[in-house]
N, C-alpha and C positions, 0 to 999 in steps of 0.2 A: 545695299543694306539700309533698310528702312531708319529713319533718327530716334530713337527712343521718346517716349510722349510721357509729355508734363501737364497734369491738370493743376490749373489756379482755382480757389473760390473764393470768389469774392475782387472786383476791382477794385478797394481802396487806394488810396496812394500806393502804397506798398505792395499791394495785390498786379498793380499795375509795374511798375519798377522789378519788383521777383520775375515776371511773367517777359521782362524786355532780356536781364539779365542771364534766363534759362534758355531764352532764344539762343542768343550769344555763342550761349556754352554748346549751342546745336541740338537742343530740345526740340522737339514740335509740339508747341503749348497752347493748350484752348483753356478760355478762360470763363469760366460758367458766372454770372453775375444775375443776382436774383432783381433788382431795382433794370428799368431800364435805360438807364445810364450809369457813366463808369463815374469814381470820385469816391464812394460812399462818403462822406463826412464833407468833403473837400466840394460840393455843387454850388450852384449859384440857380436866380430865378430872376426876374423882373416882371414890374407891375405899373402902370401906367408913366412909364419914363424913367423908373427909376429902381437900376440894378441894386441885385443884394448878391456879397459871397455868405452862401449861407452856413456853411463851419469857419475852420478855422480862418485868423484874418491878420497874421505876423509870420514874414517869410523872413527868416533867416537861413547861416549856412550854403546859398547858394551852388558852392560844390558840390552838394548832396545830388541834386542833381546837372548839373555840368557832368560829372563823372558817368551819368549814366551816357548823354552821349557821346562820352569817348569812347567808352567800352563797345559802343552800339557802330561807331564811325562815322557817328553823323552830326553837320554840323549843326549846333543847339541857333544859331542865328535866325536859322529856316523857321527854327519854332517857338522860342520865347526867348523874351529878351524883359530885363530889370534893371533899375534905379536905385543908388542906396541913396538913405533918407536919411535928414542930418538931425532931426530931432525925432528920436527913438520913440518917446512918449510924452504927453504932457499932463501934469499931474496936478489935481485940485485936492486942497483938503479944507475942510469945514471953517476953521481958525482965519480963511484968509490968502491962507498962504499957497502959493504956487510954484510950480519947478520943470523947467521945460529940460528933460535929460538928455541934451545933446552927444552925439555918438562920436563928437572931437572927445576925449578924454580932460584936456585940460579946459575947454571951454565946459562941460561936464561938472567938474570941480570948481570952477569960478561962480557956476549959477546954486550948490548946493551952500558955499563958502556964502553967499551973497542975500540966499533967499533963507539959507534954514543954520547960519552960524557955523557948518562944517571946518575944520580946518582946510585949509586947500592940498595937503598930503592924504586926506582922508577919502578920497575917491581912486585916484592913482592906486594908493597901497592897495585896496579892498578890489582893484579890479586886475592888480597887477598878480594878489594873490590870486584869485579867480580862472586867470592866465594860466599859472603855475600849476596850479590844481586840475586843472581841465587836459592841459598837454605831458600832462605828467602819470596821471590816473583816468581821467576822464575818455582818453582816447582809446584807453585799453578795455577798460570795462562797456562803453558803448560800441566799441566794433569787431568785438568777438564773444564769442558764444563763453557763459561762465558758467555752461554745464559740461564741458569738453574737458578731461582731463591736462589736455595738450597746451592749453590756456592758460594753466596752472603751472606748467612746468617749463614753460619758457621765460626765459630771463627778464624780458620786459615785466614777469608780472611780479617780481621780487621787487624789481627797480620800483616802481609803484610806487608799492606798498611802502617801500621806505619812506616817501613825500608823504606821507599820509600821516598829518596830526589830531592827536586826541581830543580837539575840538571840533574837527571835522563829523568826528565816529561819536564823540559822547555827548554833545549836547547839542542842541536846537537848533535851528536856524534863527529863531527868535533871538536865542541866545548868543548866536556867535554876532549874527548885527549887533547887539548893543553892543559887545565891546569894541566895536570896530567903528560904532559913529555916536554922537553926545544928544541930538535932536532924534525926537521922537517920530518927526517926520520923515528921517531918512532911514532911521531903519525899519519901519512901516513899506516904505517904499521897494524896501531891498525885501522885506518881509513877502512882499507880494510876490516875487519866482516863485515860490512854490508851489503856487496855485499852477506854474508852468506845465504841471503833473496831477493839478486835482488832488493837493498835499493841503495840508495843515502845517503852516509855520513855526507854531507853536508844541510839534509833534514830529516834523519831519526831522534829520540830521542834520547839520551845518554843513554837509558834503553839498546842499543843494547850491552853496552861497556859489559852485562853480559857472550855473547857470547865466548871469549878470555875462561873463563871458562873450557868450554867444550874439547877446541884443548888444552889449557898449563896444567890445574892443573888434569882434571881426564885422561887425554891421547889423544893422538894419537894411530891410531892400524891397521896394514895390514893386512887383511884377506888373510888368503892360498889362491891362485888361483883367485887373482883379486877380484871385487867388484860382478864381477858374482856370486861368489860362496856363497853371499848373500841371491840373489834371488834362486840359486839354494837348498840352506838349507830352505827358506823357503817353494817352493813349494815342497822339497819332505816332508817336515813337514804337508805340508798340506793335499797333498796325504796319509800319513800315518794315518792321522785322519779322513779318508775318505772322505775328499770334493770333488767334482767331477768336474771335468774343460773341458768346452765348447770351447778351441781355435777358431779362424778364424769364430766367431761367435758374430755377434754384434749385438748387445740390441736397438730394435729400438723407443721402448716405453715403459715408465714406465705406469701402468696401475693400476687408482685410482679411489673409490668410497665413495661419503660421505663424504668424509677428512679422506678415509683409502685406505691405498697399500692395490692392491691386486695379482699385480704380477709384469710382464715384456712381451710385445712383442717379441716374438725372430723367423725370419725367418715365418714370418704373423702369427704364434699361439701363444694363450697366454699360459704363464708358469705363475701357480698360486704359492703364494709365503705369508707367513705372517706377512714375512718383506723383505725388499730391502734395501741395501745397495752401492751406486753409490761413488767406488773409481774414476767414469771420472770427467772431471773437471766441476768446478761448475757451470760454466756460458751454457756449453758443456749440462750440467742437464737439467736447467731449460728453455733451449731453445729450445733444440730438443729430448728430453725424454719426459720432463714434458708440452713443446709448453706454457709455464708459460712466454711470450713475456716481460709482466711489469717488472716481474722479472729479468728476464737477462738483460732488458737496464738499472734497478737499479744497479746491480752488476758493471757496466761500469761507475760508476759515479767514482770508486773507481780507481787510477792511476794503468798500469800492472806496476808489475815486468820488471825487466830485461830481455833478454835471452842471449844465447850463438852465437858464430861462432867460431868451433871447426874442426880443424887441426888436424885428425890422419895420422901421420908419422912415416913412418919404416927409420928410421934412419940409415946406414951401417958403424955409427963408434962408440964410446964413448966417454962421455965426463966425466972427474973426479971429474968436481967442480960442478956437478950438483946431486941431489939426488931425492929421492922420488915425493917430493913435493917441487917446484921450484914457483918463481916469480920474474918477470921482470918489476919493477915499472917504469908508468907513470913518467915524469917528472912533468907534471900537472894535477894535479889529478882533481882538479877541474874542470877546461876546459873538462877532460875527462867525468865526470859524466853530466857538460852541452852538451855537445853531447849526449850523451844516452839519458836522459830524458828530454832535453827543445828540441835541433834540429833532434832527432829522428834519429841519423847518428851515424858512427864511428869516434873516434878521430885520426888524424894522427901519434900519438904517444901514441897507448891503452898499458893499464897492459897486459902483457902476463904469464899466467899459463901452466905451463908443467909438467903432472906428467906424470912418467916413470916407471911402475911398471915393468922393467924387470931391476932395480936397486935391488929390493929382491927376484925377482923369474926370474935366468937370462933363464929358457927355453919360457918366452915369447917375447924373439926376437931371430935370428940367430946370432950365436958364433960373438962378438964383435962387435955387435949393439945393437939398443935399440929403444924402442917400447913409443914414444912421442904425449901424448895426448895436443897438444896444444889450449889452450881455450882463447878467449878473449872475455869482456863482449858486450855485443850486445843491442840495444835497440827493443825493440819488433816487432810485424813486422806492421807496420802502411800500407802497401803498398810500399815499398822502392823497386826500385831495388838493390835488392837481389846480382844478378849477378855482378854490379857493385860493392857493397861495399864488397863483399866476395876478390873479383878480387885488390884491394886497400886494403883491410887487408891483404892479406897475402905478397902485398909486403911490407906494414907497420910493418909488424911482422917478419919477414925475416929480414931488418934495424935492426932492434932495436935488434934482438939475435946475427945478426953479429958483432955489434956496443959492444954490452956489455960482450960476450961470445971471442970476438975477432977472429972470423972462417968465414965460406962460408958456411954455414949451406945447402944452393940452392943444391948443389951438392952433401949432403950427402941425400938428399931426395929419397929412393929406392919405397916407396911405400904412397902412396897419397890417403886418403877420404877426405870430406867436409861434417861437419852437421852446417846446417844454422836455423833460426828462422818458414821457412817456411817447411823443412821437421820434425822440432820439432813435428809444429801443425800436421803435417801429420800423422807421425808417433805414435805420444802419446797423440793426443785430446788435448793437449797441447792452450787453445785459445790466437790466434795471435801468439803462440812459445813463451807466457812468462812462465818462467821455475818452479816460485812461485805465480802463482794467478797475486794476487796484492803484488804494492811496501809495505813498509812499512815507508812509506815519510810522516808520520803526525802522530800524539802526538796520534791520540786515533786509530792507524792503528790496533793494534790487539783487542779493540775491535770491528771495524767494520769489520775483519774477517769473513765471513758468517760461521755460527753453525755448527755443526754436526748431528744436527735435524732441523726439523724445522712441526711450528705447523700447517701448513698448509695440510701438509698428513701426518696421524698416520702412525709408522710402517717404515715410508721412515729417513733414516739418510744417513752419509756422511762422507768420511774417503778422507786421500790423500793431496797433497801439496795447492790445493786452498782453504779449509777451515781451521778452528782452528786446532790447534796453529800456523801450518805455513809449509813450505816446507823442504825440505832434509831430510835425512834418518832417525833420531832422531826422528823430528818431523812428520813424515808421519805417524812412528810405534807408535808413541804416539796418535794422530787422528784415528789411529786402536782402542785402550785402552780405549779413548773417547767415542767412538761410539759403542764400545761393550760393557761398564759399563750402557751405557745410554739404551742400549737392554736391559740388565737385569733389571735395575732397574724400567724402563717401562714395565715389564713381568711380577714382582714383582707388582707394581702398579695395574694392570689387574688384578691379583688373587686376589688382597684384595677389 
């Protein structure tokens, strides 16, 4: 009896992780992938000596994938291997002041007690709730489907709801920081997860404060050989359980009858299929996959995400007070976040992130220089000129690193890209270049996250940063696990 066939589209993280997992379950899964390599967001480039990951650049959660190769049987030794990193981030603000947030928890509290007046209970409590929030609620709602009735009516999801306090649900994350620390600078600090989602802190929920979780109490961690080496362990993972990958080949119609998939257009013939799975983005899905029109202006009612305007520089010197993971905070953060999401612009004095992953692996730049992803937050792409606001960040960004760094940064610049919000979409289906779907700027944003099924085509589900649970690498491998549990359990369903 032949194995029933699983089309993926798209190899994102998750495109890639769905497609190891369907194996597993005894799929035979090909995976159409329009770019001609797998990763979407997750690639890397180099340019005269000196590597760039060119998305995302903070690996946490490392079981996210370890679990894939247990499930798969294979051992993950063969294929990546990680470091956790004892200073999570290190943080510059304008005034002076600095705070290296180490990933010890009480050495954490000693440097925020020391540098910005905290009490020294004041980092424990805010991470121990954090803890409590995240294993309590956090695990339910990220690793199961919260369009499933079944979800709802199983006991863990009462238990929850119980832990769940009305500062969490009714006010800010702005908000719930300040009463939890007295310096401006530490809830600034703590204000900044949000952005973890392409959120407004001053608009998202206090449910986000669960995030801090992730990076302080379970780790920080560098993967050998950059954030590639990710992507790289998973597709040879996937390779090895035989899925088979279509590069440079894009899916130009999902193809349904009844209210049942039945395959994919690829290149004018159909590829029959018993289920589909579309790692592209959601709105990307049901506009031009599925021509589902009502659908995708629905999806638009929901505010985008954030996105980026990122600065890869080959830097030709070193710098000693910078590490892995660096930030260069706004003076006004708020103003800041009102440009992004009310004036659809940059602010003239944005947060600047730089990580430098040839701080742990110095052969990714040449001998005493260093390989600087610089990122600052962007608002989507409404139609802006582009060329102009790229053109005014980077002398806004250049300021503010000479200003606080106290150097001529200009002149150590050997080697120059730009990725902007419109090669985002370009490049990754990415719609308008927002980086996570949508924001997460209102009380009931994760459950109006769109599904990972949906009841309108049997057999059709959804993996990837714009549906449930949400974006970055965590969460994409988890919307794999979603949407693969949800294959079985509807296959299950079918035999009985």
């Amino acid at each position: 009896m032949n194995a029933p066939h699983a089309i993926v589209i798209g190899s994102g993280i998750a495109g890639l992780a769905v497609a190891t997992r369907l194996s597993v379950q005894g799929y035979r899964v090909t995976v159409y992938e329009a770019n001609d390599y797998p990763g979407g967001k997750l690639s890397a480039f180099s340019d005269a000596g000196y590597h760039f990951d060119a998305g995302p650049s903070l690996f946490t959660q490392p079981e996210n994938v370890e679990d894939l190769f247990k499930i798969a049987g294979e051992p993950i030794d063969a294929y990546f291997s990680y470091e956790p990193v004892d200073i999570a981030c290190n943080y510059f603000f304008e005034n002076g002041k600095r705070v290296k947030a180490y990933t010890d928890k009480s050495e954490f509290a000693r440097e925020l007690n020391e540098q910005l007046g905290e009490t020294t209970s004041a980092v424990p409590e805010y991470l121990d709730r954090a803890e409590k929030l995240y294993n309590s609620t956090g695990t339910v709602f990220l690793n199961h489907s919260l369009h499933r009735k079944s979800t709802w009516l199983h006991p863990r999801i009462i238990k929850a709801l119980k832990t769940v306090r009305l500062p969490y649900l009714t006010g800010t994350l702005d908000q719930y920081n300040r009463s939890r620390f007295r310096s401006p600078e530490a809830v600034q600090l703590f204000n900044r997860y949000a952005t973890y989602n392409g959120s407004n802190p001053f608009k998202a929920p206090g449910m986000l404060s669960l995030i801090p979780h992730l990076e302080q109490n379970t780790g920080t961690f560098y993967p050998r050989g950059g954030m590639i080496s990710i992507t790289n362990a998973l597709y040879k993972l996937a390779l090895k359980k035989g899925v088979t990958f279509h590069f440079g080949t894009k899916v130009e119609r999902i193809i349904h009858h009844e209210a049942s998939v039945k395959g994919v257009v690829v290149n004018g013939e159909n590829q029959n299929a018993d289920i589909v799975v579309s790692n592209a983005d959601i709105y990307f899905t049901y506009k031009h996959l599925l021509k589902h029109e009502p659908k995708a202006r629905r999806l638009l009612k929901q505010e985008r995400s954030s996105s980026a305007l990122i600065f890869y520089w080959g830097i030709n010197r070193s710098f000693s007070e910078l590490g892995l993971h660096n930030i260069l905070f706004s003076k006004n953060y708020k103003e800041e976040f009102d440009h992004l999401f009310n004036r659809k612009t940059l602010y003239n004095d944005p947060t600047i992130y730089i990580n430098i992953t040839s701080k742990n692996e110095p052969a990714h730049a040449p001998a005493g220089s260093e390989n600087w992803f610089v990122m600052v937050n962007a608002p989507a792409n409404y139609g802006q000129s582009w060329d102009e606001i790229a053109r005014n960040a980077r002398t806004y960004v250049i300021e503010k690193i000479n200003r606080i760094l106290n150097t001529e940064i200009e002149q150590a610049i050997a080697v120059e890209h730009l990725l902007d919000p419109v090669l985002i979409e370009e490049r990754t289906g990415s719609f308008m270049g927002s980086l996570y779907g949508t924001s997460s700027n209102s009380k009931l944003a994760a459950f109006l996250r769109p599904a990972n099924d949906t009841s309108y085509i049997r057999g059709l589900y959804f993996c990837g940063g714009t549906v449930h649970p949400g974006g970055g690498i965590p969460l994409c491998l988890k919307s794999a696990q979603i949407a693969a549990d949800l294959i079985s359990i509807d296959h299950q369903n079918k035999k009985h």
